[in-house]
KOLLUMKOL-620824 format. One record per residue (C-alpha): residue in three letters; x, y, z. Coordinates in nm, 4 decimals. Layout:
BEGIN
<node code="ALA" px="X" py="Y" pz="Z"/>
...
//
This chain:
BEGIN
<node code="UNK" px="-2.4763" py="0.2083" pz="-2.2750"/>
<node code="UNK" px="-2.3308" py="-0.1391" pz="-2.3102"/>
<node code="UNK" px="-2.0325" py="-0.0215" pz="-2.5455"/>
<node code="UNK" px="-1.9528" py="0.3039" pz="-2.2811"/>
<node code="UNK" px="-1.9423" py="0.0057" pz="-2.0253"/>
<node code="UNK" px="-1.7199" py="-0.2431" pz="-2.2072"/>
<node code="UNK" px="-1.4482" py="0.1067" pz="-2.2668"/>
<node code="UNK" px="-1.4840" py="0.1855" pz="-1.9418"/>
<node code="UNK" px="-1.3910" py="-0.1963" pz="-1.8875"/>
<node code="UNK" px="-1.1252" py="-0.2167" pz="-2.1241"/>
<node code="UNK" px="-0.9838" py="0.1898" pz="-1.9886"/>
<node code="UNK" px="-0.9439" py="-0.0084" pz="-1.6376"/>
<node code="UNK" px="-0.7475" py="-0.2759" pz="-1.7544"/>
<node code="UNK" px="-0.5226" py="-0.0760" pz="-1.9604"/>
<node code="UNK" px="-0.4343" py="0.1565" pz="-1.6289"/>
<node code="UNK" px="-0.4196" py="-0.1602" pz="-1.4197"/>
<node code="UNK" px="-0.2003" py="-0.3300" pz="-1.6325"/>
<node code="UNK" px="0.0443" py="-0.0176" pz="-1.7151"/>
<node code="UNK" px="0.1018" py="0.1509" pz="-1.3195"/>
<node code="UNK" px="0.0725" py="-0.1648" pz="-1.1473"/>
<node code="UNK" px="0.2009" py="-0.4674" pz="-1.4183"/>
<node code="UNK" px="0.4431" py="-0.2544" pz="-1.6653"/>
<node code="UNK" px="0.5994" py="0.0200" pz="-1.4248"/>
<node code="UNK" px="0.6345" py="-0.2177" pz="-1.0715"/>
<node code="UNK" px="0.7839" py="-0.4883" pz="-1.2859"/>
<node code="UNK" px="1.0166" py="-0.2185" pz="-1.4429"/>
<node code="UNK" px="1.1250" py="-0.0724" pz="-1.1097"/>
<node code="UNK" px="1.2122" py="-0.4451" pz="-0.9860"/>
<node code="UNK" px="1.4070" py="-0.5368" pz="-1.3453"/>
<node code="UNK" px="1.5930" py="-0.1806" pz="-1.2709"/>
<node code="UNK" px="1.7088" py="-0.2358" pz="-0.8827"/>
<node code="UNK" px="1.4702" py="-0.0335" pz="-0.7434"/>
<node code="UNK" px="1.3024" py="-0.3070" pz="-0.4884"/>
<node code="UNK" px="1.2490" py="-0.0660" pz="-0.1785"/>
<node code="UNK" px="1.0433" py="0.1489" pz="-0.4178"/>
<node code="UNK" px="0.8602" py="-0.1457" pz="-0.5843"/>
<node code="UNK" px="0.7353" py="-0.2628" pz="-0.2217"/>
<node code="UNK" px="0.5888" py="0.1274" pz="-0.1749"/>
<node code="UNK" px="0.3992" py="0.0849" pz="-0.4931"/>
<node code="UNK" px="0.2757" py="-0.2756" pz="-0.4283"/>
<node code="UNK" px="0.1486" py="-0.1433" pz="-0.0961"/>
<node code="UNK" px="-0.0860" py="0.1669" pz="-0.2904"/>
<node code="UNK" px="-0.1468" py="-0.1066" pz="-0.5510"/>
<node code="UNK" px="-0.2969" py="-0.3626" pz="-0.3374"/>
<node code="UNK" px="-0.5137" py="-0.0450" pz="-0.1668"/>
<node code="UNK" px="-0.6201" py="0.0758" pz="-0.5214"/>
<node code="UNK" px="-0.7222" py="-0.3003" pz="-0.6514"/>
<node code="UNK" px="-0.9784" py="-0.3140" pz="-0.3226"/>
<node code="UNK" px="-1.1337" py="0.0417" pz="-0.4165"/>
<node code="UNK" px="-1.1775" py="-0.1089" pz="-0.7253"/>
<node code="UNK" px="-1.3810" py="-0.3522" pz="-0.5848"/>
<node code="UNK" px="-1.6080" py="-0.1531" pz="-0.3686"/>
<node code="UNK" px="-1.8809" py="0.1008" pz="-0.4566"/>
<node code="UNK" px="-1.7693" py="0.4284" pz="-0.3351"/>
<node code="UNK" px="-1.6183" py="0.6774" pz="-0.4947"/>
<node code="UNK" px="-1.2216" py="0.5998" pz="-0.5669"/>
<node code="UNK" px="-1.1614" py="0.9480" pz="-0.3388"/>
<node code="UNK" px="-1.3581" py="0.7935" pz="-0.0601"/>
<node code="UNK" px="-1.1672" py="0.8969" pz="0.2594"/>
<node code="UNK" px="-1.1405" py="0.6931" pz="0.5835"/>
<node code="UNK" px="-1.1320" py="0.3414" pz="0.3200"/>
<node code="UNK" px="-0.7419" py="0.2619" pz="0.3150"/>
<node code="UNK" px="-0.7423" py="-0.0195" pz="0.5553"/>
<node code="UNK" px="-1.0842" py="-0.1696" pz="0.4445"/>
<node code="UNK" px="-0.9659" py="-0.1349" pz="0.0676"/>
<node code="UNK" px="-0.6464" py="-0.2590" pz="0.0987"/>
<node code="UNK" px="-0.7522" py="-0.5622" pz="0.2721"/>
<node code="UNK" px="-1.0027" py="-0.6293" pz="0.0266"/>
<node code="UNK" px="-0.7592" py="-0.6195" pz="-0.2247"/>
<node code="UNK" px="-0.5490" py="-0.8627" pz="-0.0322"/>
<node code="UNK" px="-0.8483" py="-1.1097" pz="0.0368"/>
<node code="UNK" px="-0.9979" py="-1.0731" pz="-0.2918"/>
<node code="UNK" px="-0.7482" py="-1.1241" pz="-0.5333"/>
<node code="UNK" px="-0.3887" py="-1.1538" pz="-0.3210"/>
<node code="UNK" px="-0.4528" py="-1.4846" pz="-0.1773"/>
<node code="UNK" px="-0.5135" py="-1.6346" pz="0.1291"/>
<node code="UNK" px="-0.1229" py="-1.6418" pz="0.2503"/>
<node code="UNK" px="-0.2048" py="-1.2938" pz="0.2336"/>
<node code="UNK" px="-0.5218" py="-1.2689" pz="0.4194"/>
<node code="UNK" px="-0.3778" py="-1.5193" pz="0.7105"/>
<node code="UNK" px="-0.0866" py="-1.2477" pz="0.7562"/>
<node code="UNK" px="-0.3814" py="-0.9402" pz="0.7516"/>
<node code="UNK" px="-0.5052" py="-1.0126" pz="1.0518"/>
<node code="UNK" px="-0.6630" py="-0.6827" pz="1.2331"/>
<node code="UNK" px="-0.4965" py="-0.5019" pz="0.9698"/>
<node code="UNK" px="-0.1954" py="-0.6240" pz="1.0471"/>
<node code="UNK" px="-0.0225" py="-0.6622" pz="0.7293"/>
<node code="UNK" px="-0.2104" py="-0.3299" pz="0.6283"/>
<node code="UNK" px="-0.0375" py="-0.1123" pz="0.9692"/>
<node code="UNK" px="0.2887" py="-0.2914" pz="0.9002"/>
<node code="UNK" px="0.3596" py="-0.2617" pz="0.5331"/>
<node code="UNK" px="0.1107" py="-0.0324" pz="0.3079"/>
<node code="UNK" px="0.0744" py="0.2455" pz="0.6279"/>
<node code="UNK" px="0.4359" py="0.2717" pz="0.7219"/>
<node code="UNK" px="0.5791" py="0.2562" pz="0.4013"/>
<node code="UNK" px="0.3020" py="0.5232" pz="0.2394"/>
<node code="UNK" px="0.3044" py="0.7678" pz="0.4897"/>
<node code="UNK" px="0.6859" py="0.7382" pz="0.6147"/>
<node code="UNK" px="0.8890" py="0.5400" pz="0.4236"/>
<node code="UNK" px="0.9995" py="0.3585" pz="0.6929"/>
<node code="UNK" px="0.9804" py="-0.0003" pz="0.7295"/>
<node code="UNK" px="0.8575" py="-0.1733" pz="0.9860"/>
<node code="UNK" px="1.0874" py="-0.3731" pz="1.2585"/>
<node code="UNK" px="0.8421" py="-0.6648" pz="1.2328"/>
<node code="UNK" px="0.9121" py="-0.6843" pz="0.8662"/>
<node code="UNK" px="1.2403" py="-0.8428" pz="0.6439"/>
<node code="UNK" px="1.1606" py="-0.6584" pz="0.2895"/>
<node code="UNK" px="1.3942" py="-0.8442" pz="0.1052"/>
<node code="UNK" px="1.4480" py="-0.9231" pz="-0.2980"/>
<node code="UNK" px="1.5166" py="-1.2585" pz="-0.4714"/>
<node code="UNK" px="1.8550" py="-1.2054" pz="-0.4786"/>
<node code="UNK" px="1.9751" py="-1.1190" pz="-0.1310"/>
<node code="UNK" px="1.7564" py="-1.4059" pz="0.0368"/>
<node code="UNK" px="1.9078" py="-1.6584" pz="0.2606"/>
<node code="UNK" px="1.9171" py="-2.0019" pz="0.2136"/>
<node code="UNK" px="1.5983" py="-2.1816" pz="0.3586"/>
<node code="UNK" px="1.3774" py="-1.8290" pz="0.3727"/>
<node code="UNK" px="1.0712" py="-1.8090" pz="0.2140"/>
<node code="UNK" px="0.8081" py="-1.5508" pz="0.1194"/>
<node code="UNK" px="0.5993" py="-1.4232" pz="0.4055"/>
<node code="UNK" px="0.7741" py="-1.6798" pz="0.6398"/>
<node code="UNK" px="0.8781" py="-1.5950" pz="1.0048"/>
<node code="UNK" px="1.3103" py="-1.5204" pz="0.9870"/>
<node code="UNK" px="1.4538" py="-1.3550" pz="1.3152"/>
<node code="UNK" px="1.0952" py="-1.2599" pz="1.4524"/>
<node code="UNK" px="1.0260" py="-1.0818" pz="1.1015"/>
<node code="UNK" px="0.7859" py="-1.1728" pz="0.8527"/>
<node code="UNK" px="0.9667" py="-1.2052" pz="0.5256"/>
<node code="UNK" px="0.8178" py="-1.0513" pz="0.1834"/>
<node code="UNK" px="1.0503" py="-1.0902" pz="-0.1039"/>
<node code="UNK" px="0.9617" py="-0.8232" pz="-0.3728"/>
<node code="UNK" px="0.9809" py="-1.0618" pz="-0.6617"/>
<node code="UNK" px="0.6851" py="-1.3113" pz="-0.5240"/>
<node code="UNK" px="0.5019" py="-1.0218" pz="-0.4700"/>
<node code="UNK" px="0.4940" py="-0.8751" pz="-0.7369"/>
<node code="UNK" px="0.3843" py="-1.1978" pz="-0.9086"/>
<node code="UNK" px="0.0874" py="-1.2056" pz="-0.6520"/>
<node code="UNK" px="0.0241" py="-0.9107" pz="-0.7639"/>
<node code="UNK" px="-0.0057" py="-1.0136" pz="-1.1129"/>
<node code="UNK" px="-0.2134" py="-1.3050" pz="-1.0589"/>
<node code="UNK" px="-0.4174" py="-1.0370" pz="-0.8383"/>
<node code="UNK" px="-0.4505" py="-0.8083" pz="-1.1250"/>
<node code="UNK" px="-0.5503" py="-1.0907" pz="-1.3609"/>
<node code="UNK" px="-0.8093" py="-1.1720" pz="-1.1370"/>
<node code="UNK" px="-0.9838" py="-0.8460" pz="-1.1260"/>
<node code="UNK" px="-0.9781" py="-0.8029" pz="-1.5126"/>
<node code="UNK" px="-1.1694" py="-1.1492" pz="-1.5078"/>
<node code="UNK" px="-1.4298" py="-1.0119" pz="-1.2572"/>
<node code="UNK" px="-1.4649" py="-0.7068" pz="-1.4623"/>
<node code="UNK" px="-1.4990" py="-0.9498" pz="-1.8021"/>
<node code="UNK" px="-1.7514" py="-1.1550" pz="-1.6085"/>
<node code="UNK" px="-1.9530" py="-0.8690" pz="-1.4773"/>
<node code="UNK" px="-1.8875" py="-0.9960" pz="-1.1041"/>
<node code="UNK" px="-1.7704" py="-0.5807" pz="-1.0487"/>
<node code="UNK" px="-1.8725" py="-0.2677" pz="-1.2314"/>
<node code="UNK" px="-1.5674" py="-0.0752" pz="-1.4027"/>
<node code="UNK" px="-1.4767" py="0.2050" pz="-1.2232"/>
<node code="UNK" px="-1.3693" py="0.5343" pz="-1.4606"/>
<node code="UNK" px="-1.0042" py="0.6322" pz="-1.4533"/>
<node code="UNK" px="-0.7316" py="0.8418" pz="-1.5376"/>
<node code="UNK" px="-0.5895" py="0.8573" pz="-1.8510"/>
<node code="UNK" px="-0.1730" py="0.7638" pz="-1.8924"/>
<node code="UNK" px="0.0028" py="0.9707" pz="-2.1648"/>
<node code="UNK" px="0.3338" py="0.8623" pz="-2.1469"/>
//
């Protein structure tokens, strides 16, 4: 049972680390920012089910998991801007379900940022979130739960297998 648990440890990882680390970081490298920030949303959502106990297809969890994932493993910049889902309504739920972004929001990349703007600062009554320090948030996020999963702090959740 202990060597089923440490592949289903290592199987985690690996699908972590390729949709979330490999393909976001490729869609940023390539141009493709608005799409990266879509992504990061249903990334952020999918690290918090990981964290939890129900079943992956729980319904009714996307706010709950998604700020889980934020307060977990995102940082507390994060969790200070996820305030009664804030964050959550603004970002992951608009940008899943319409692809719209939000008015309150300045989804920005490195590259096309103003001089004295920062990451999830305040700009023009919009909260700024610049893909690129995201994604690394992400990463550190990501790094964090393969460490929980190493340490036995969460059990490893089975998942789908990527063949391409």
């Amino acid at each position: 049972m202990e060597e089923e648990k440490k592949v289903m440890i290592e199987e985690q990882k690996a699908f972590v680390e390729r949709l979330f680390v490999q393909e976001i970081g490729r869609l940023q490298k390539e141009g493709f920012t608005f799409f990266s920030f879509i992504l990061m949303g249903q990334a952020i959502e999918t690290l918090g089910a990981f964290l939890d106990k129900k079943p992956m297809k729980a319904t009714g969890q996307s706010a709950k998991r998604f700020s889980k994932g934020l307060n977990w493993l995102m940082g507390d910049a994060y969790k200070v801007i996820n305030k009664d889902h804030w964050f959550f309504l603004k970002f992951r739920n608009q940008l899943t379900h319409s692809f719209v972004p939000s008015r309150e929001l300045l989804l920005i990349s490195e590259k096309d940022i103003e001089e004295g703007v920062s990451h999830l600062c305040i700009h023009d009554k919009k909260r700024v979130v610049v893909a690129e320090k995201m994604y690394k948030d992400l990463c550190k996020g990501c790094k964090k739960l393969y460490k929980m999963l190493d340490q036995g702090k969460i059990a490893p959740t089975r998942v789908g297998e990527i063949n391409y």
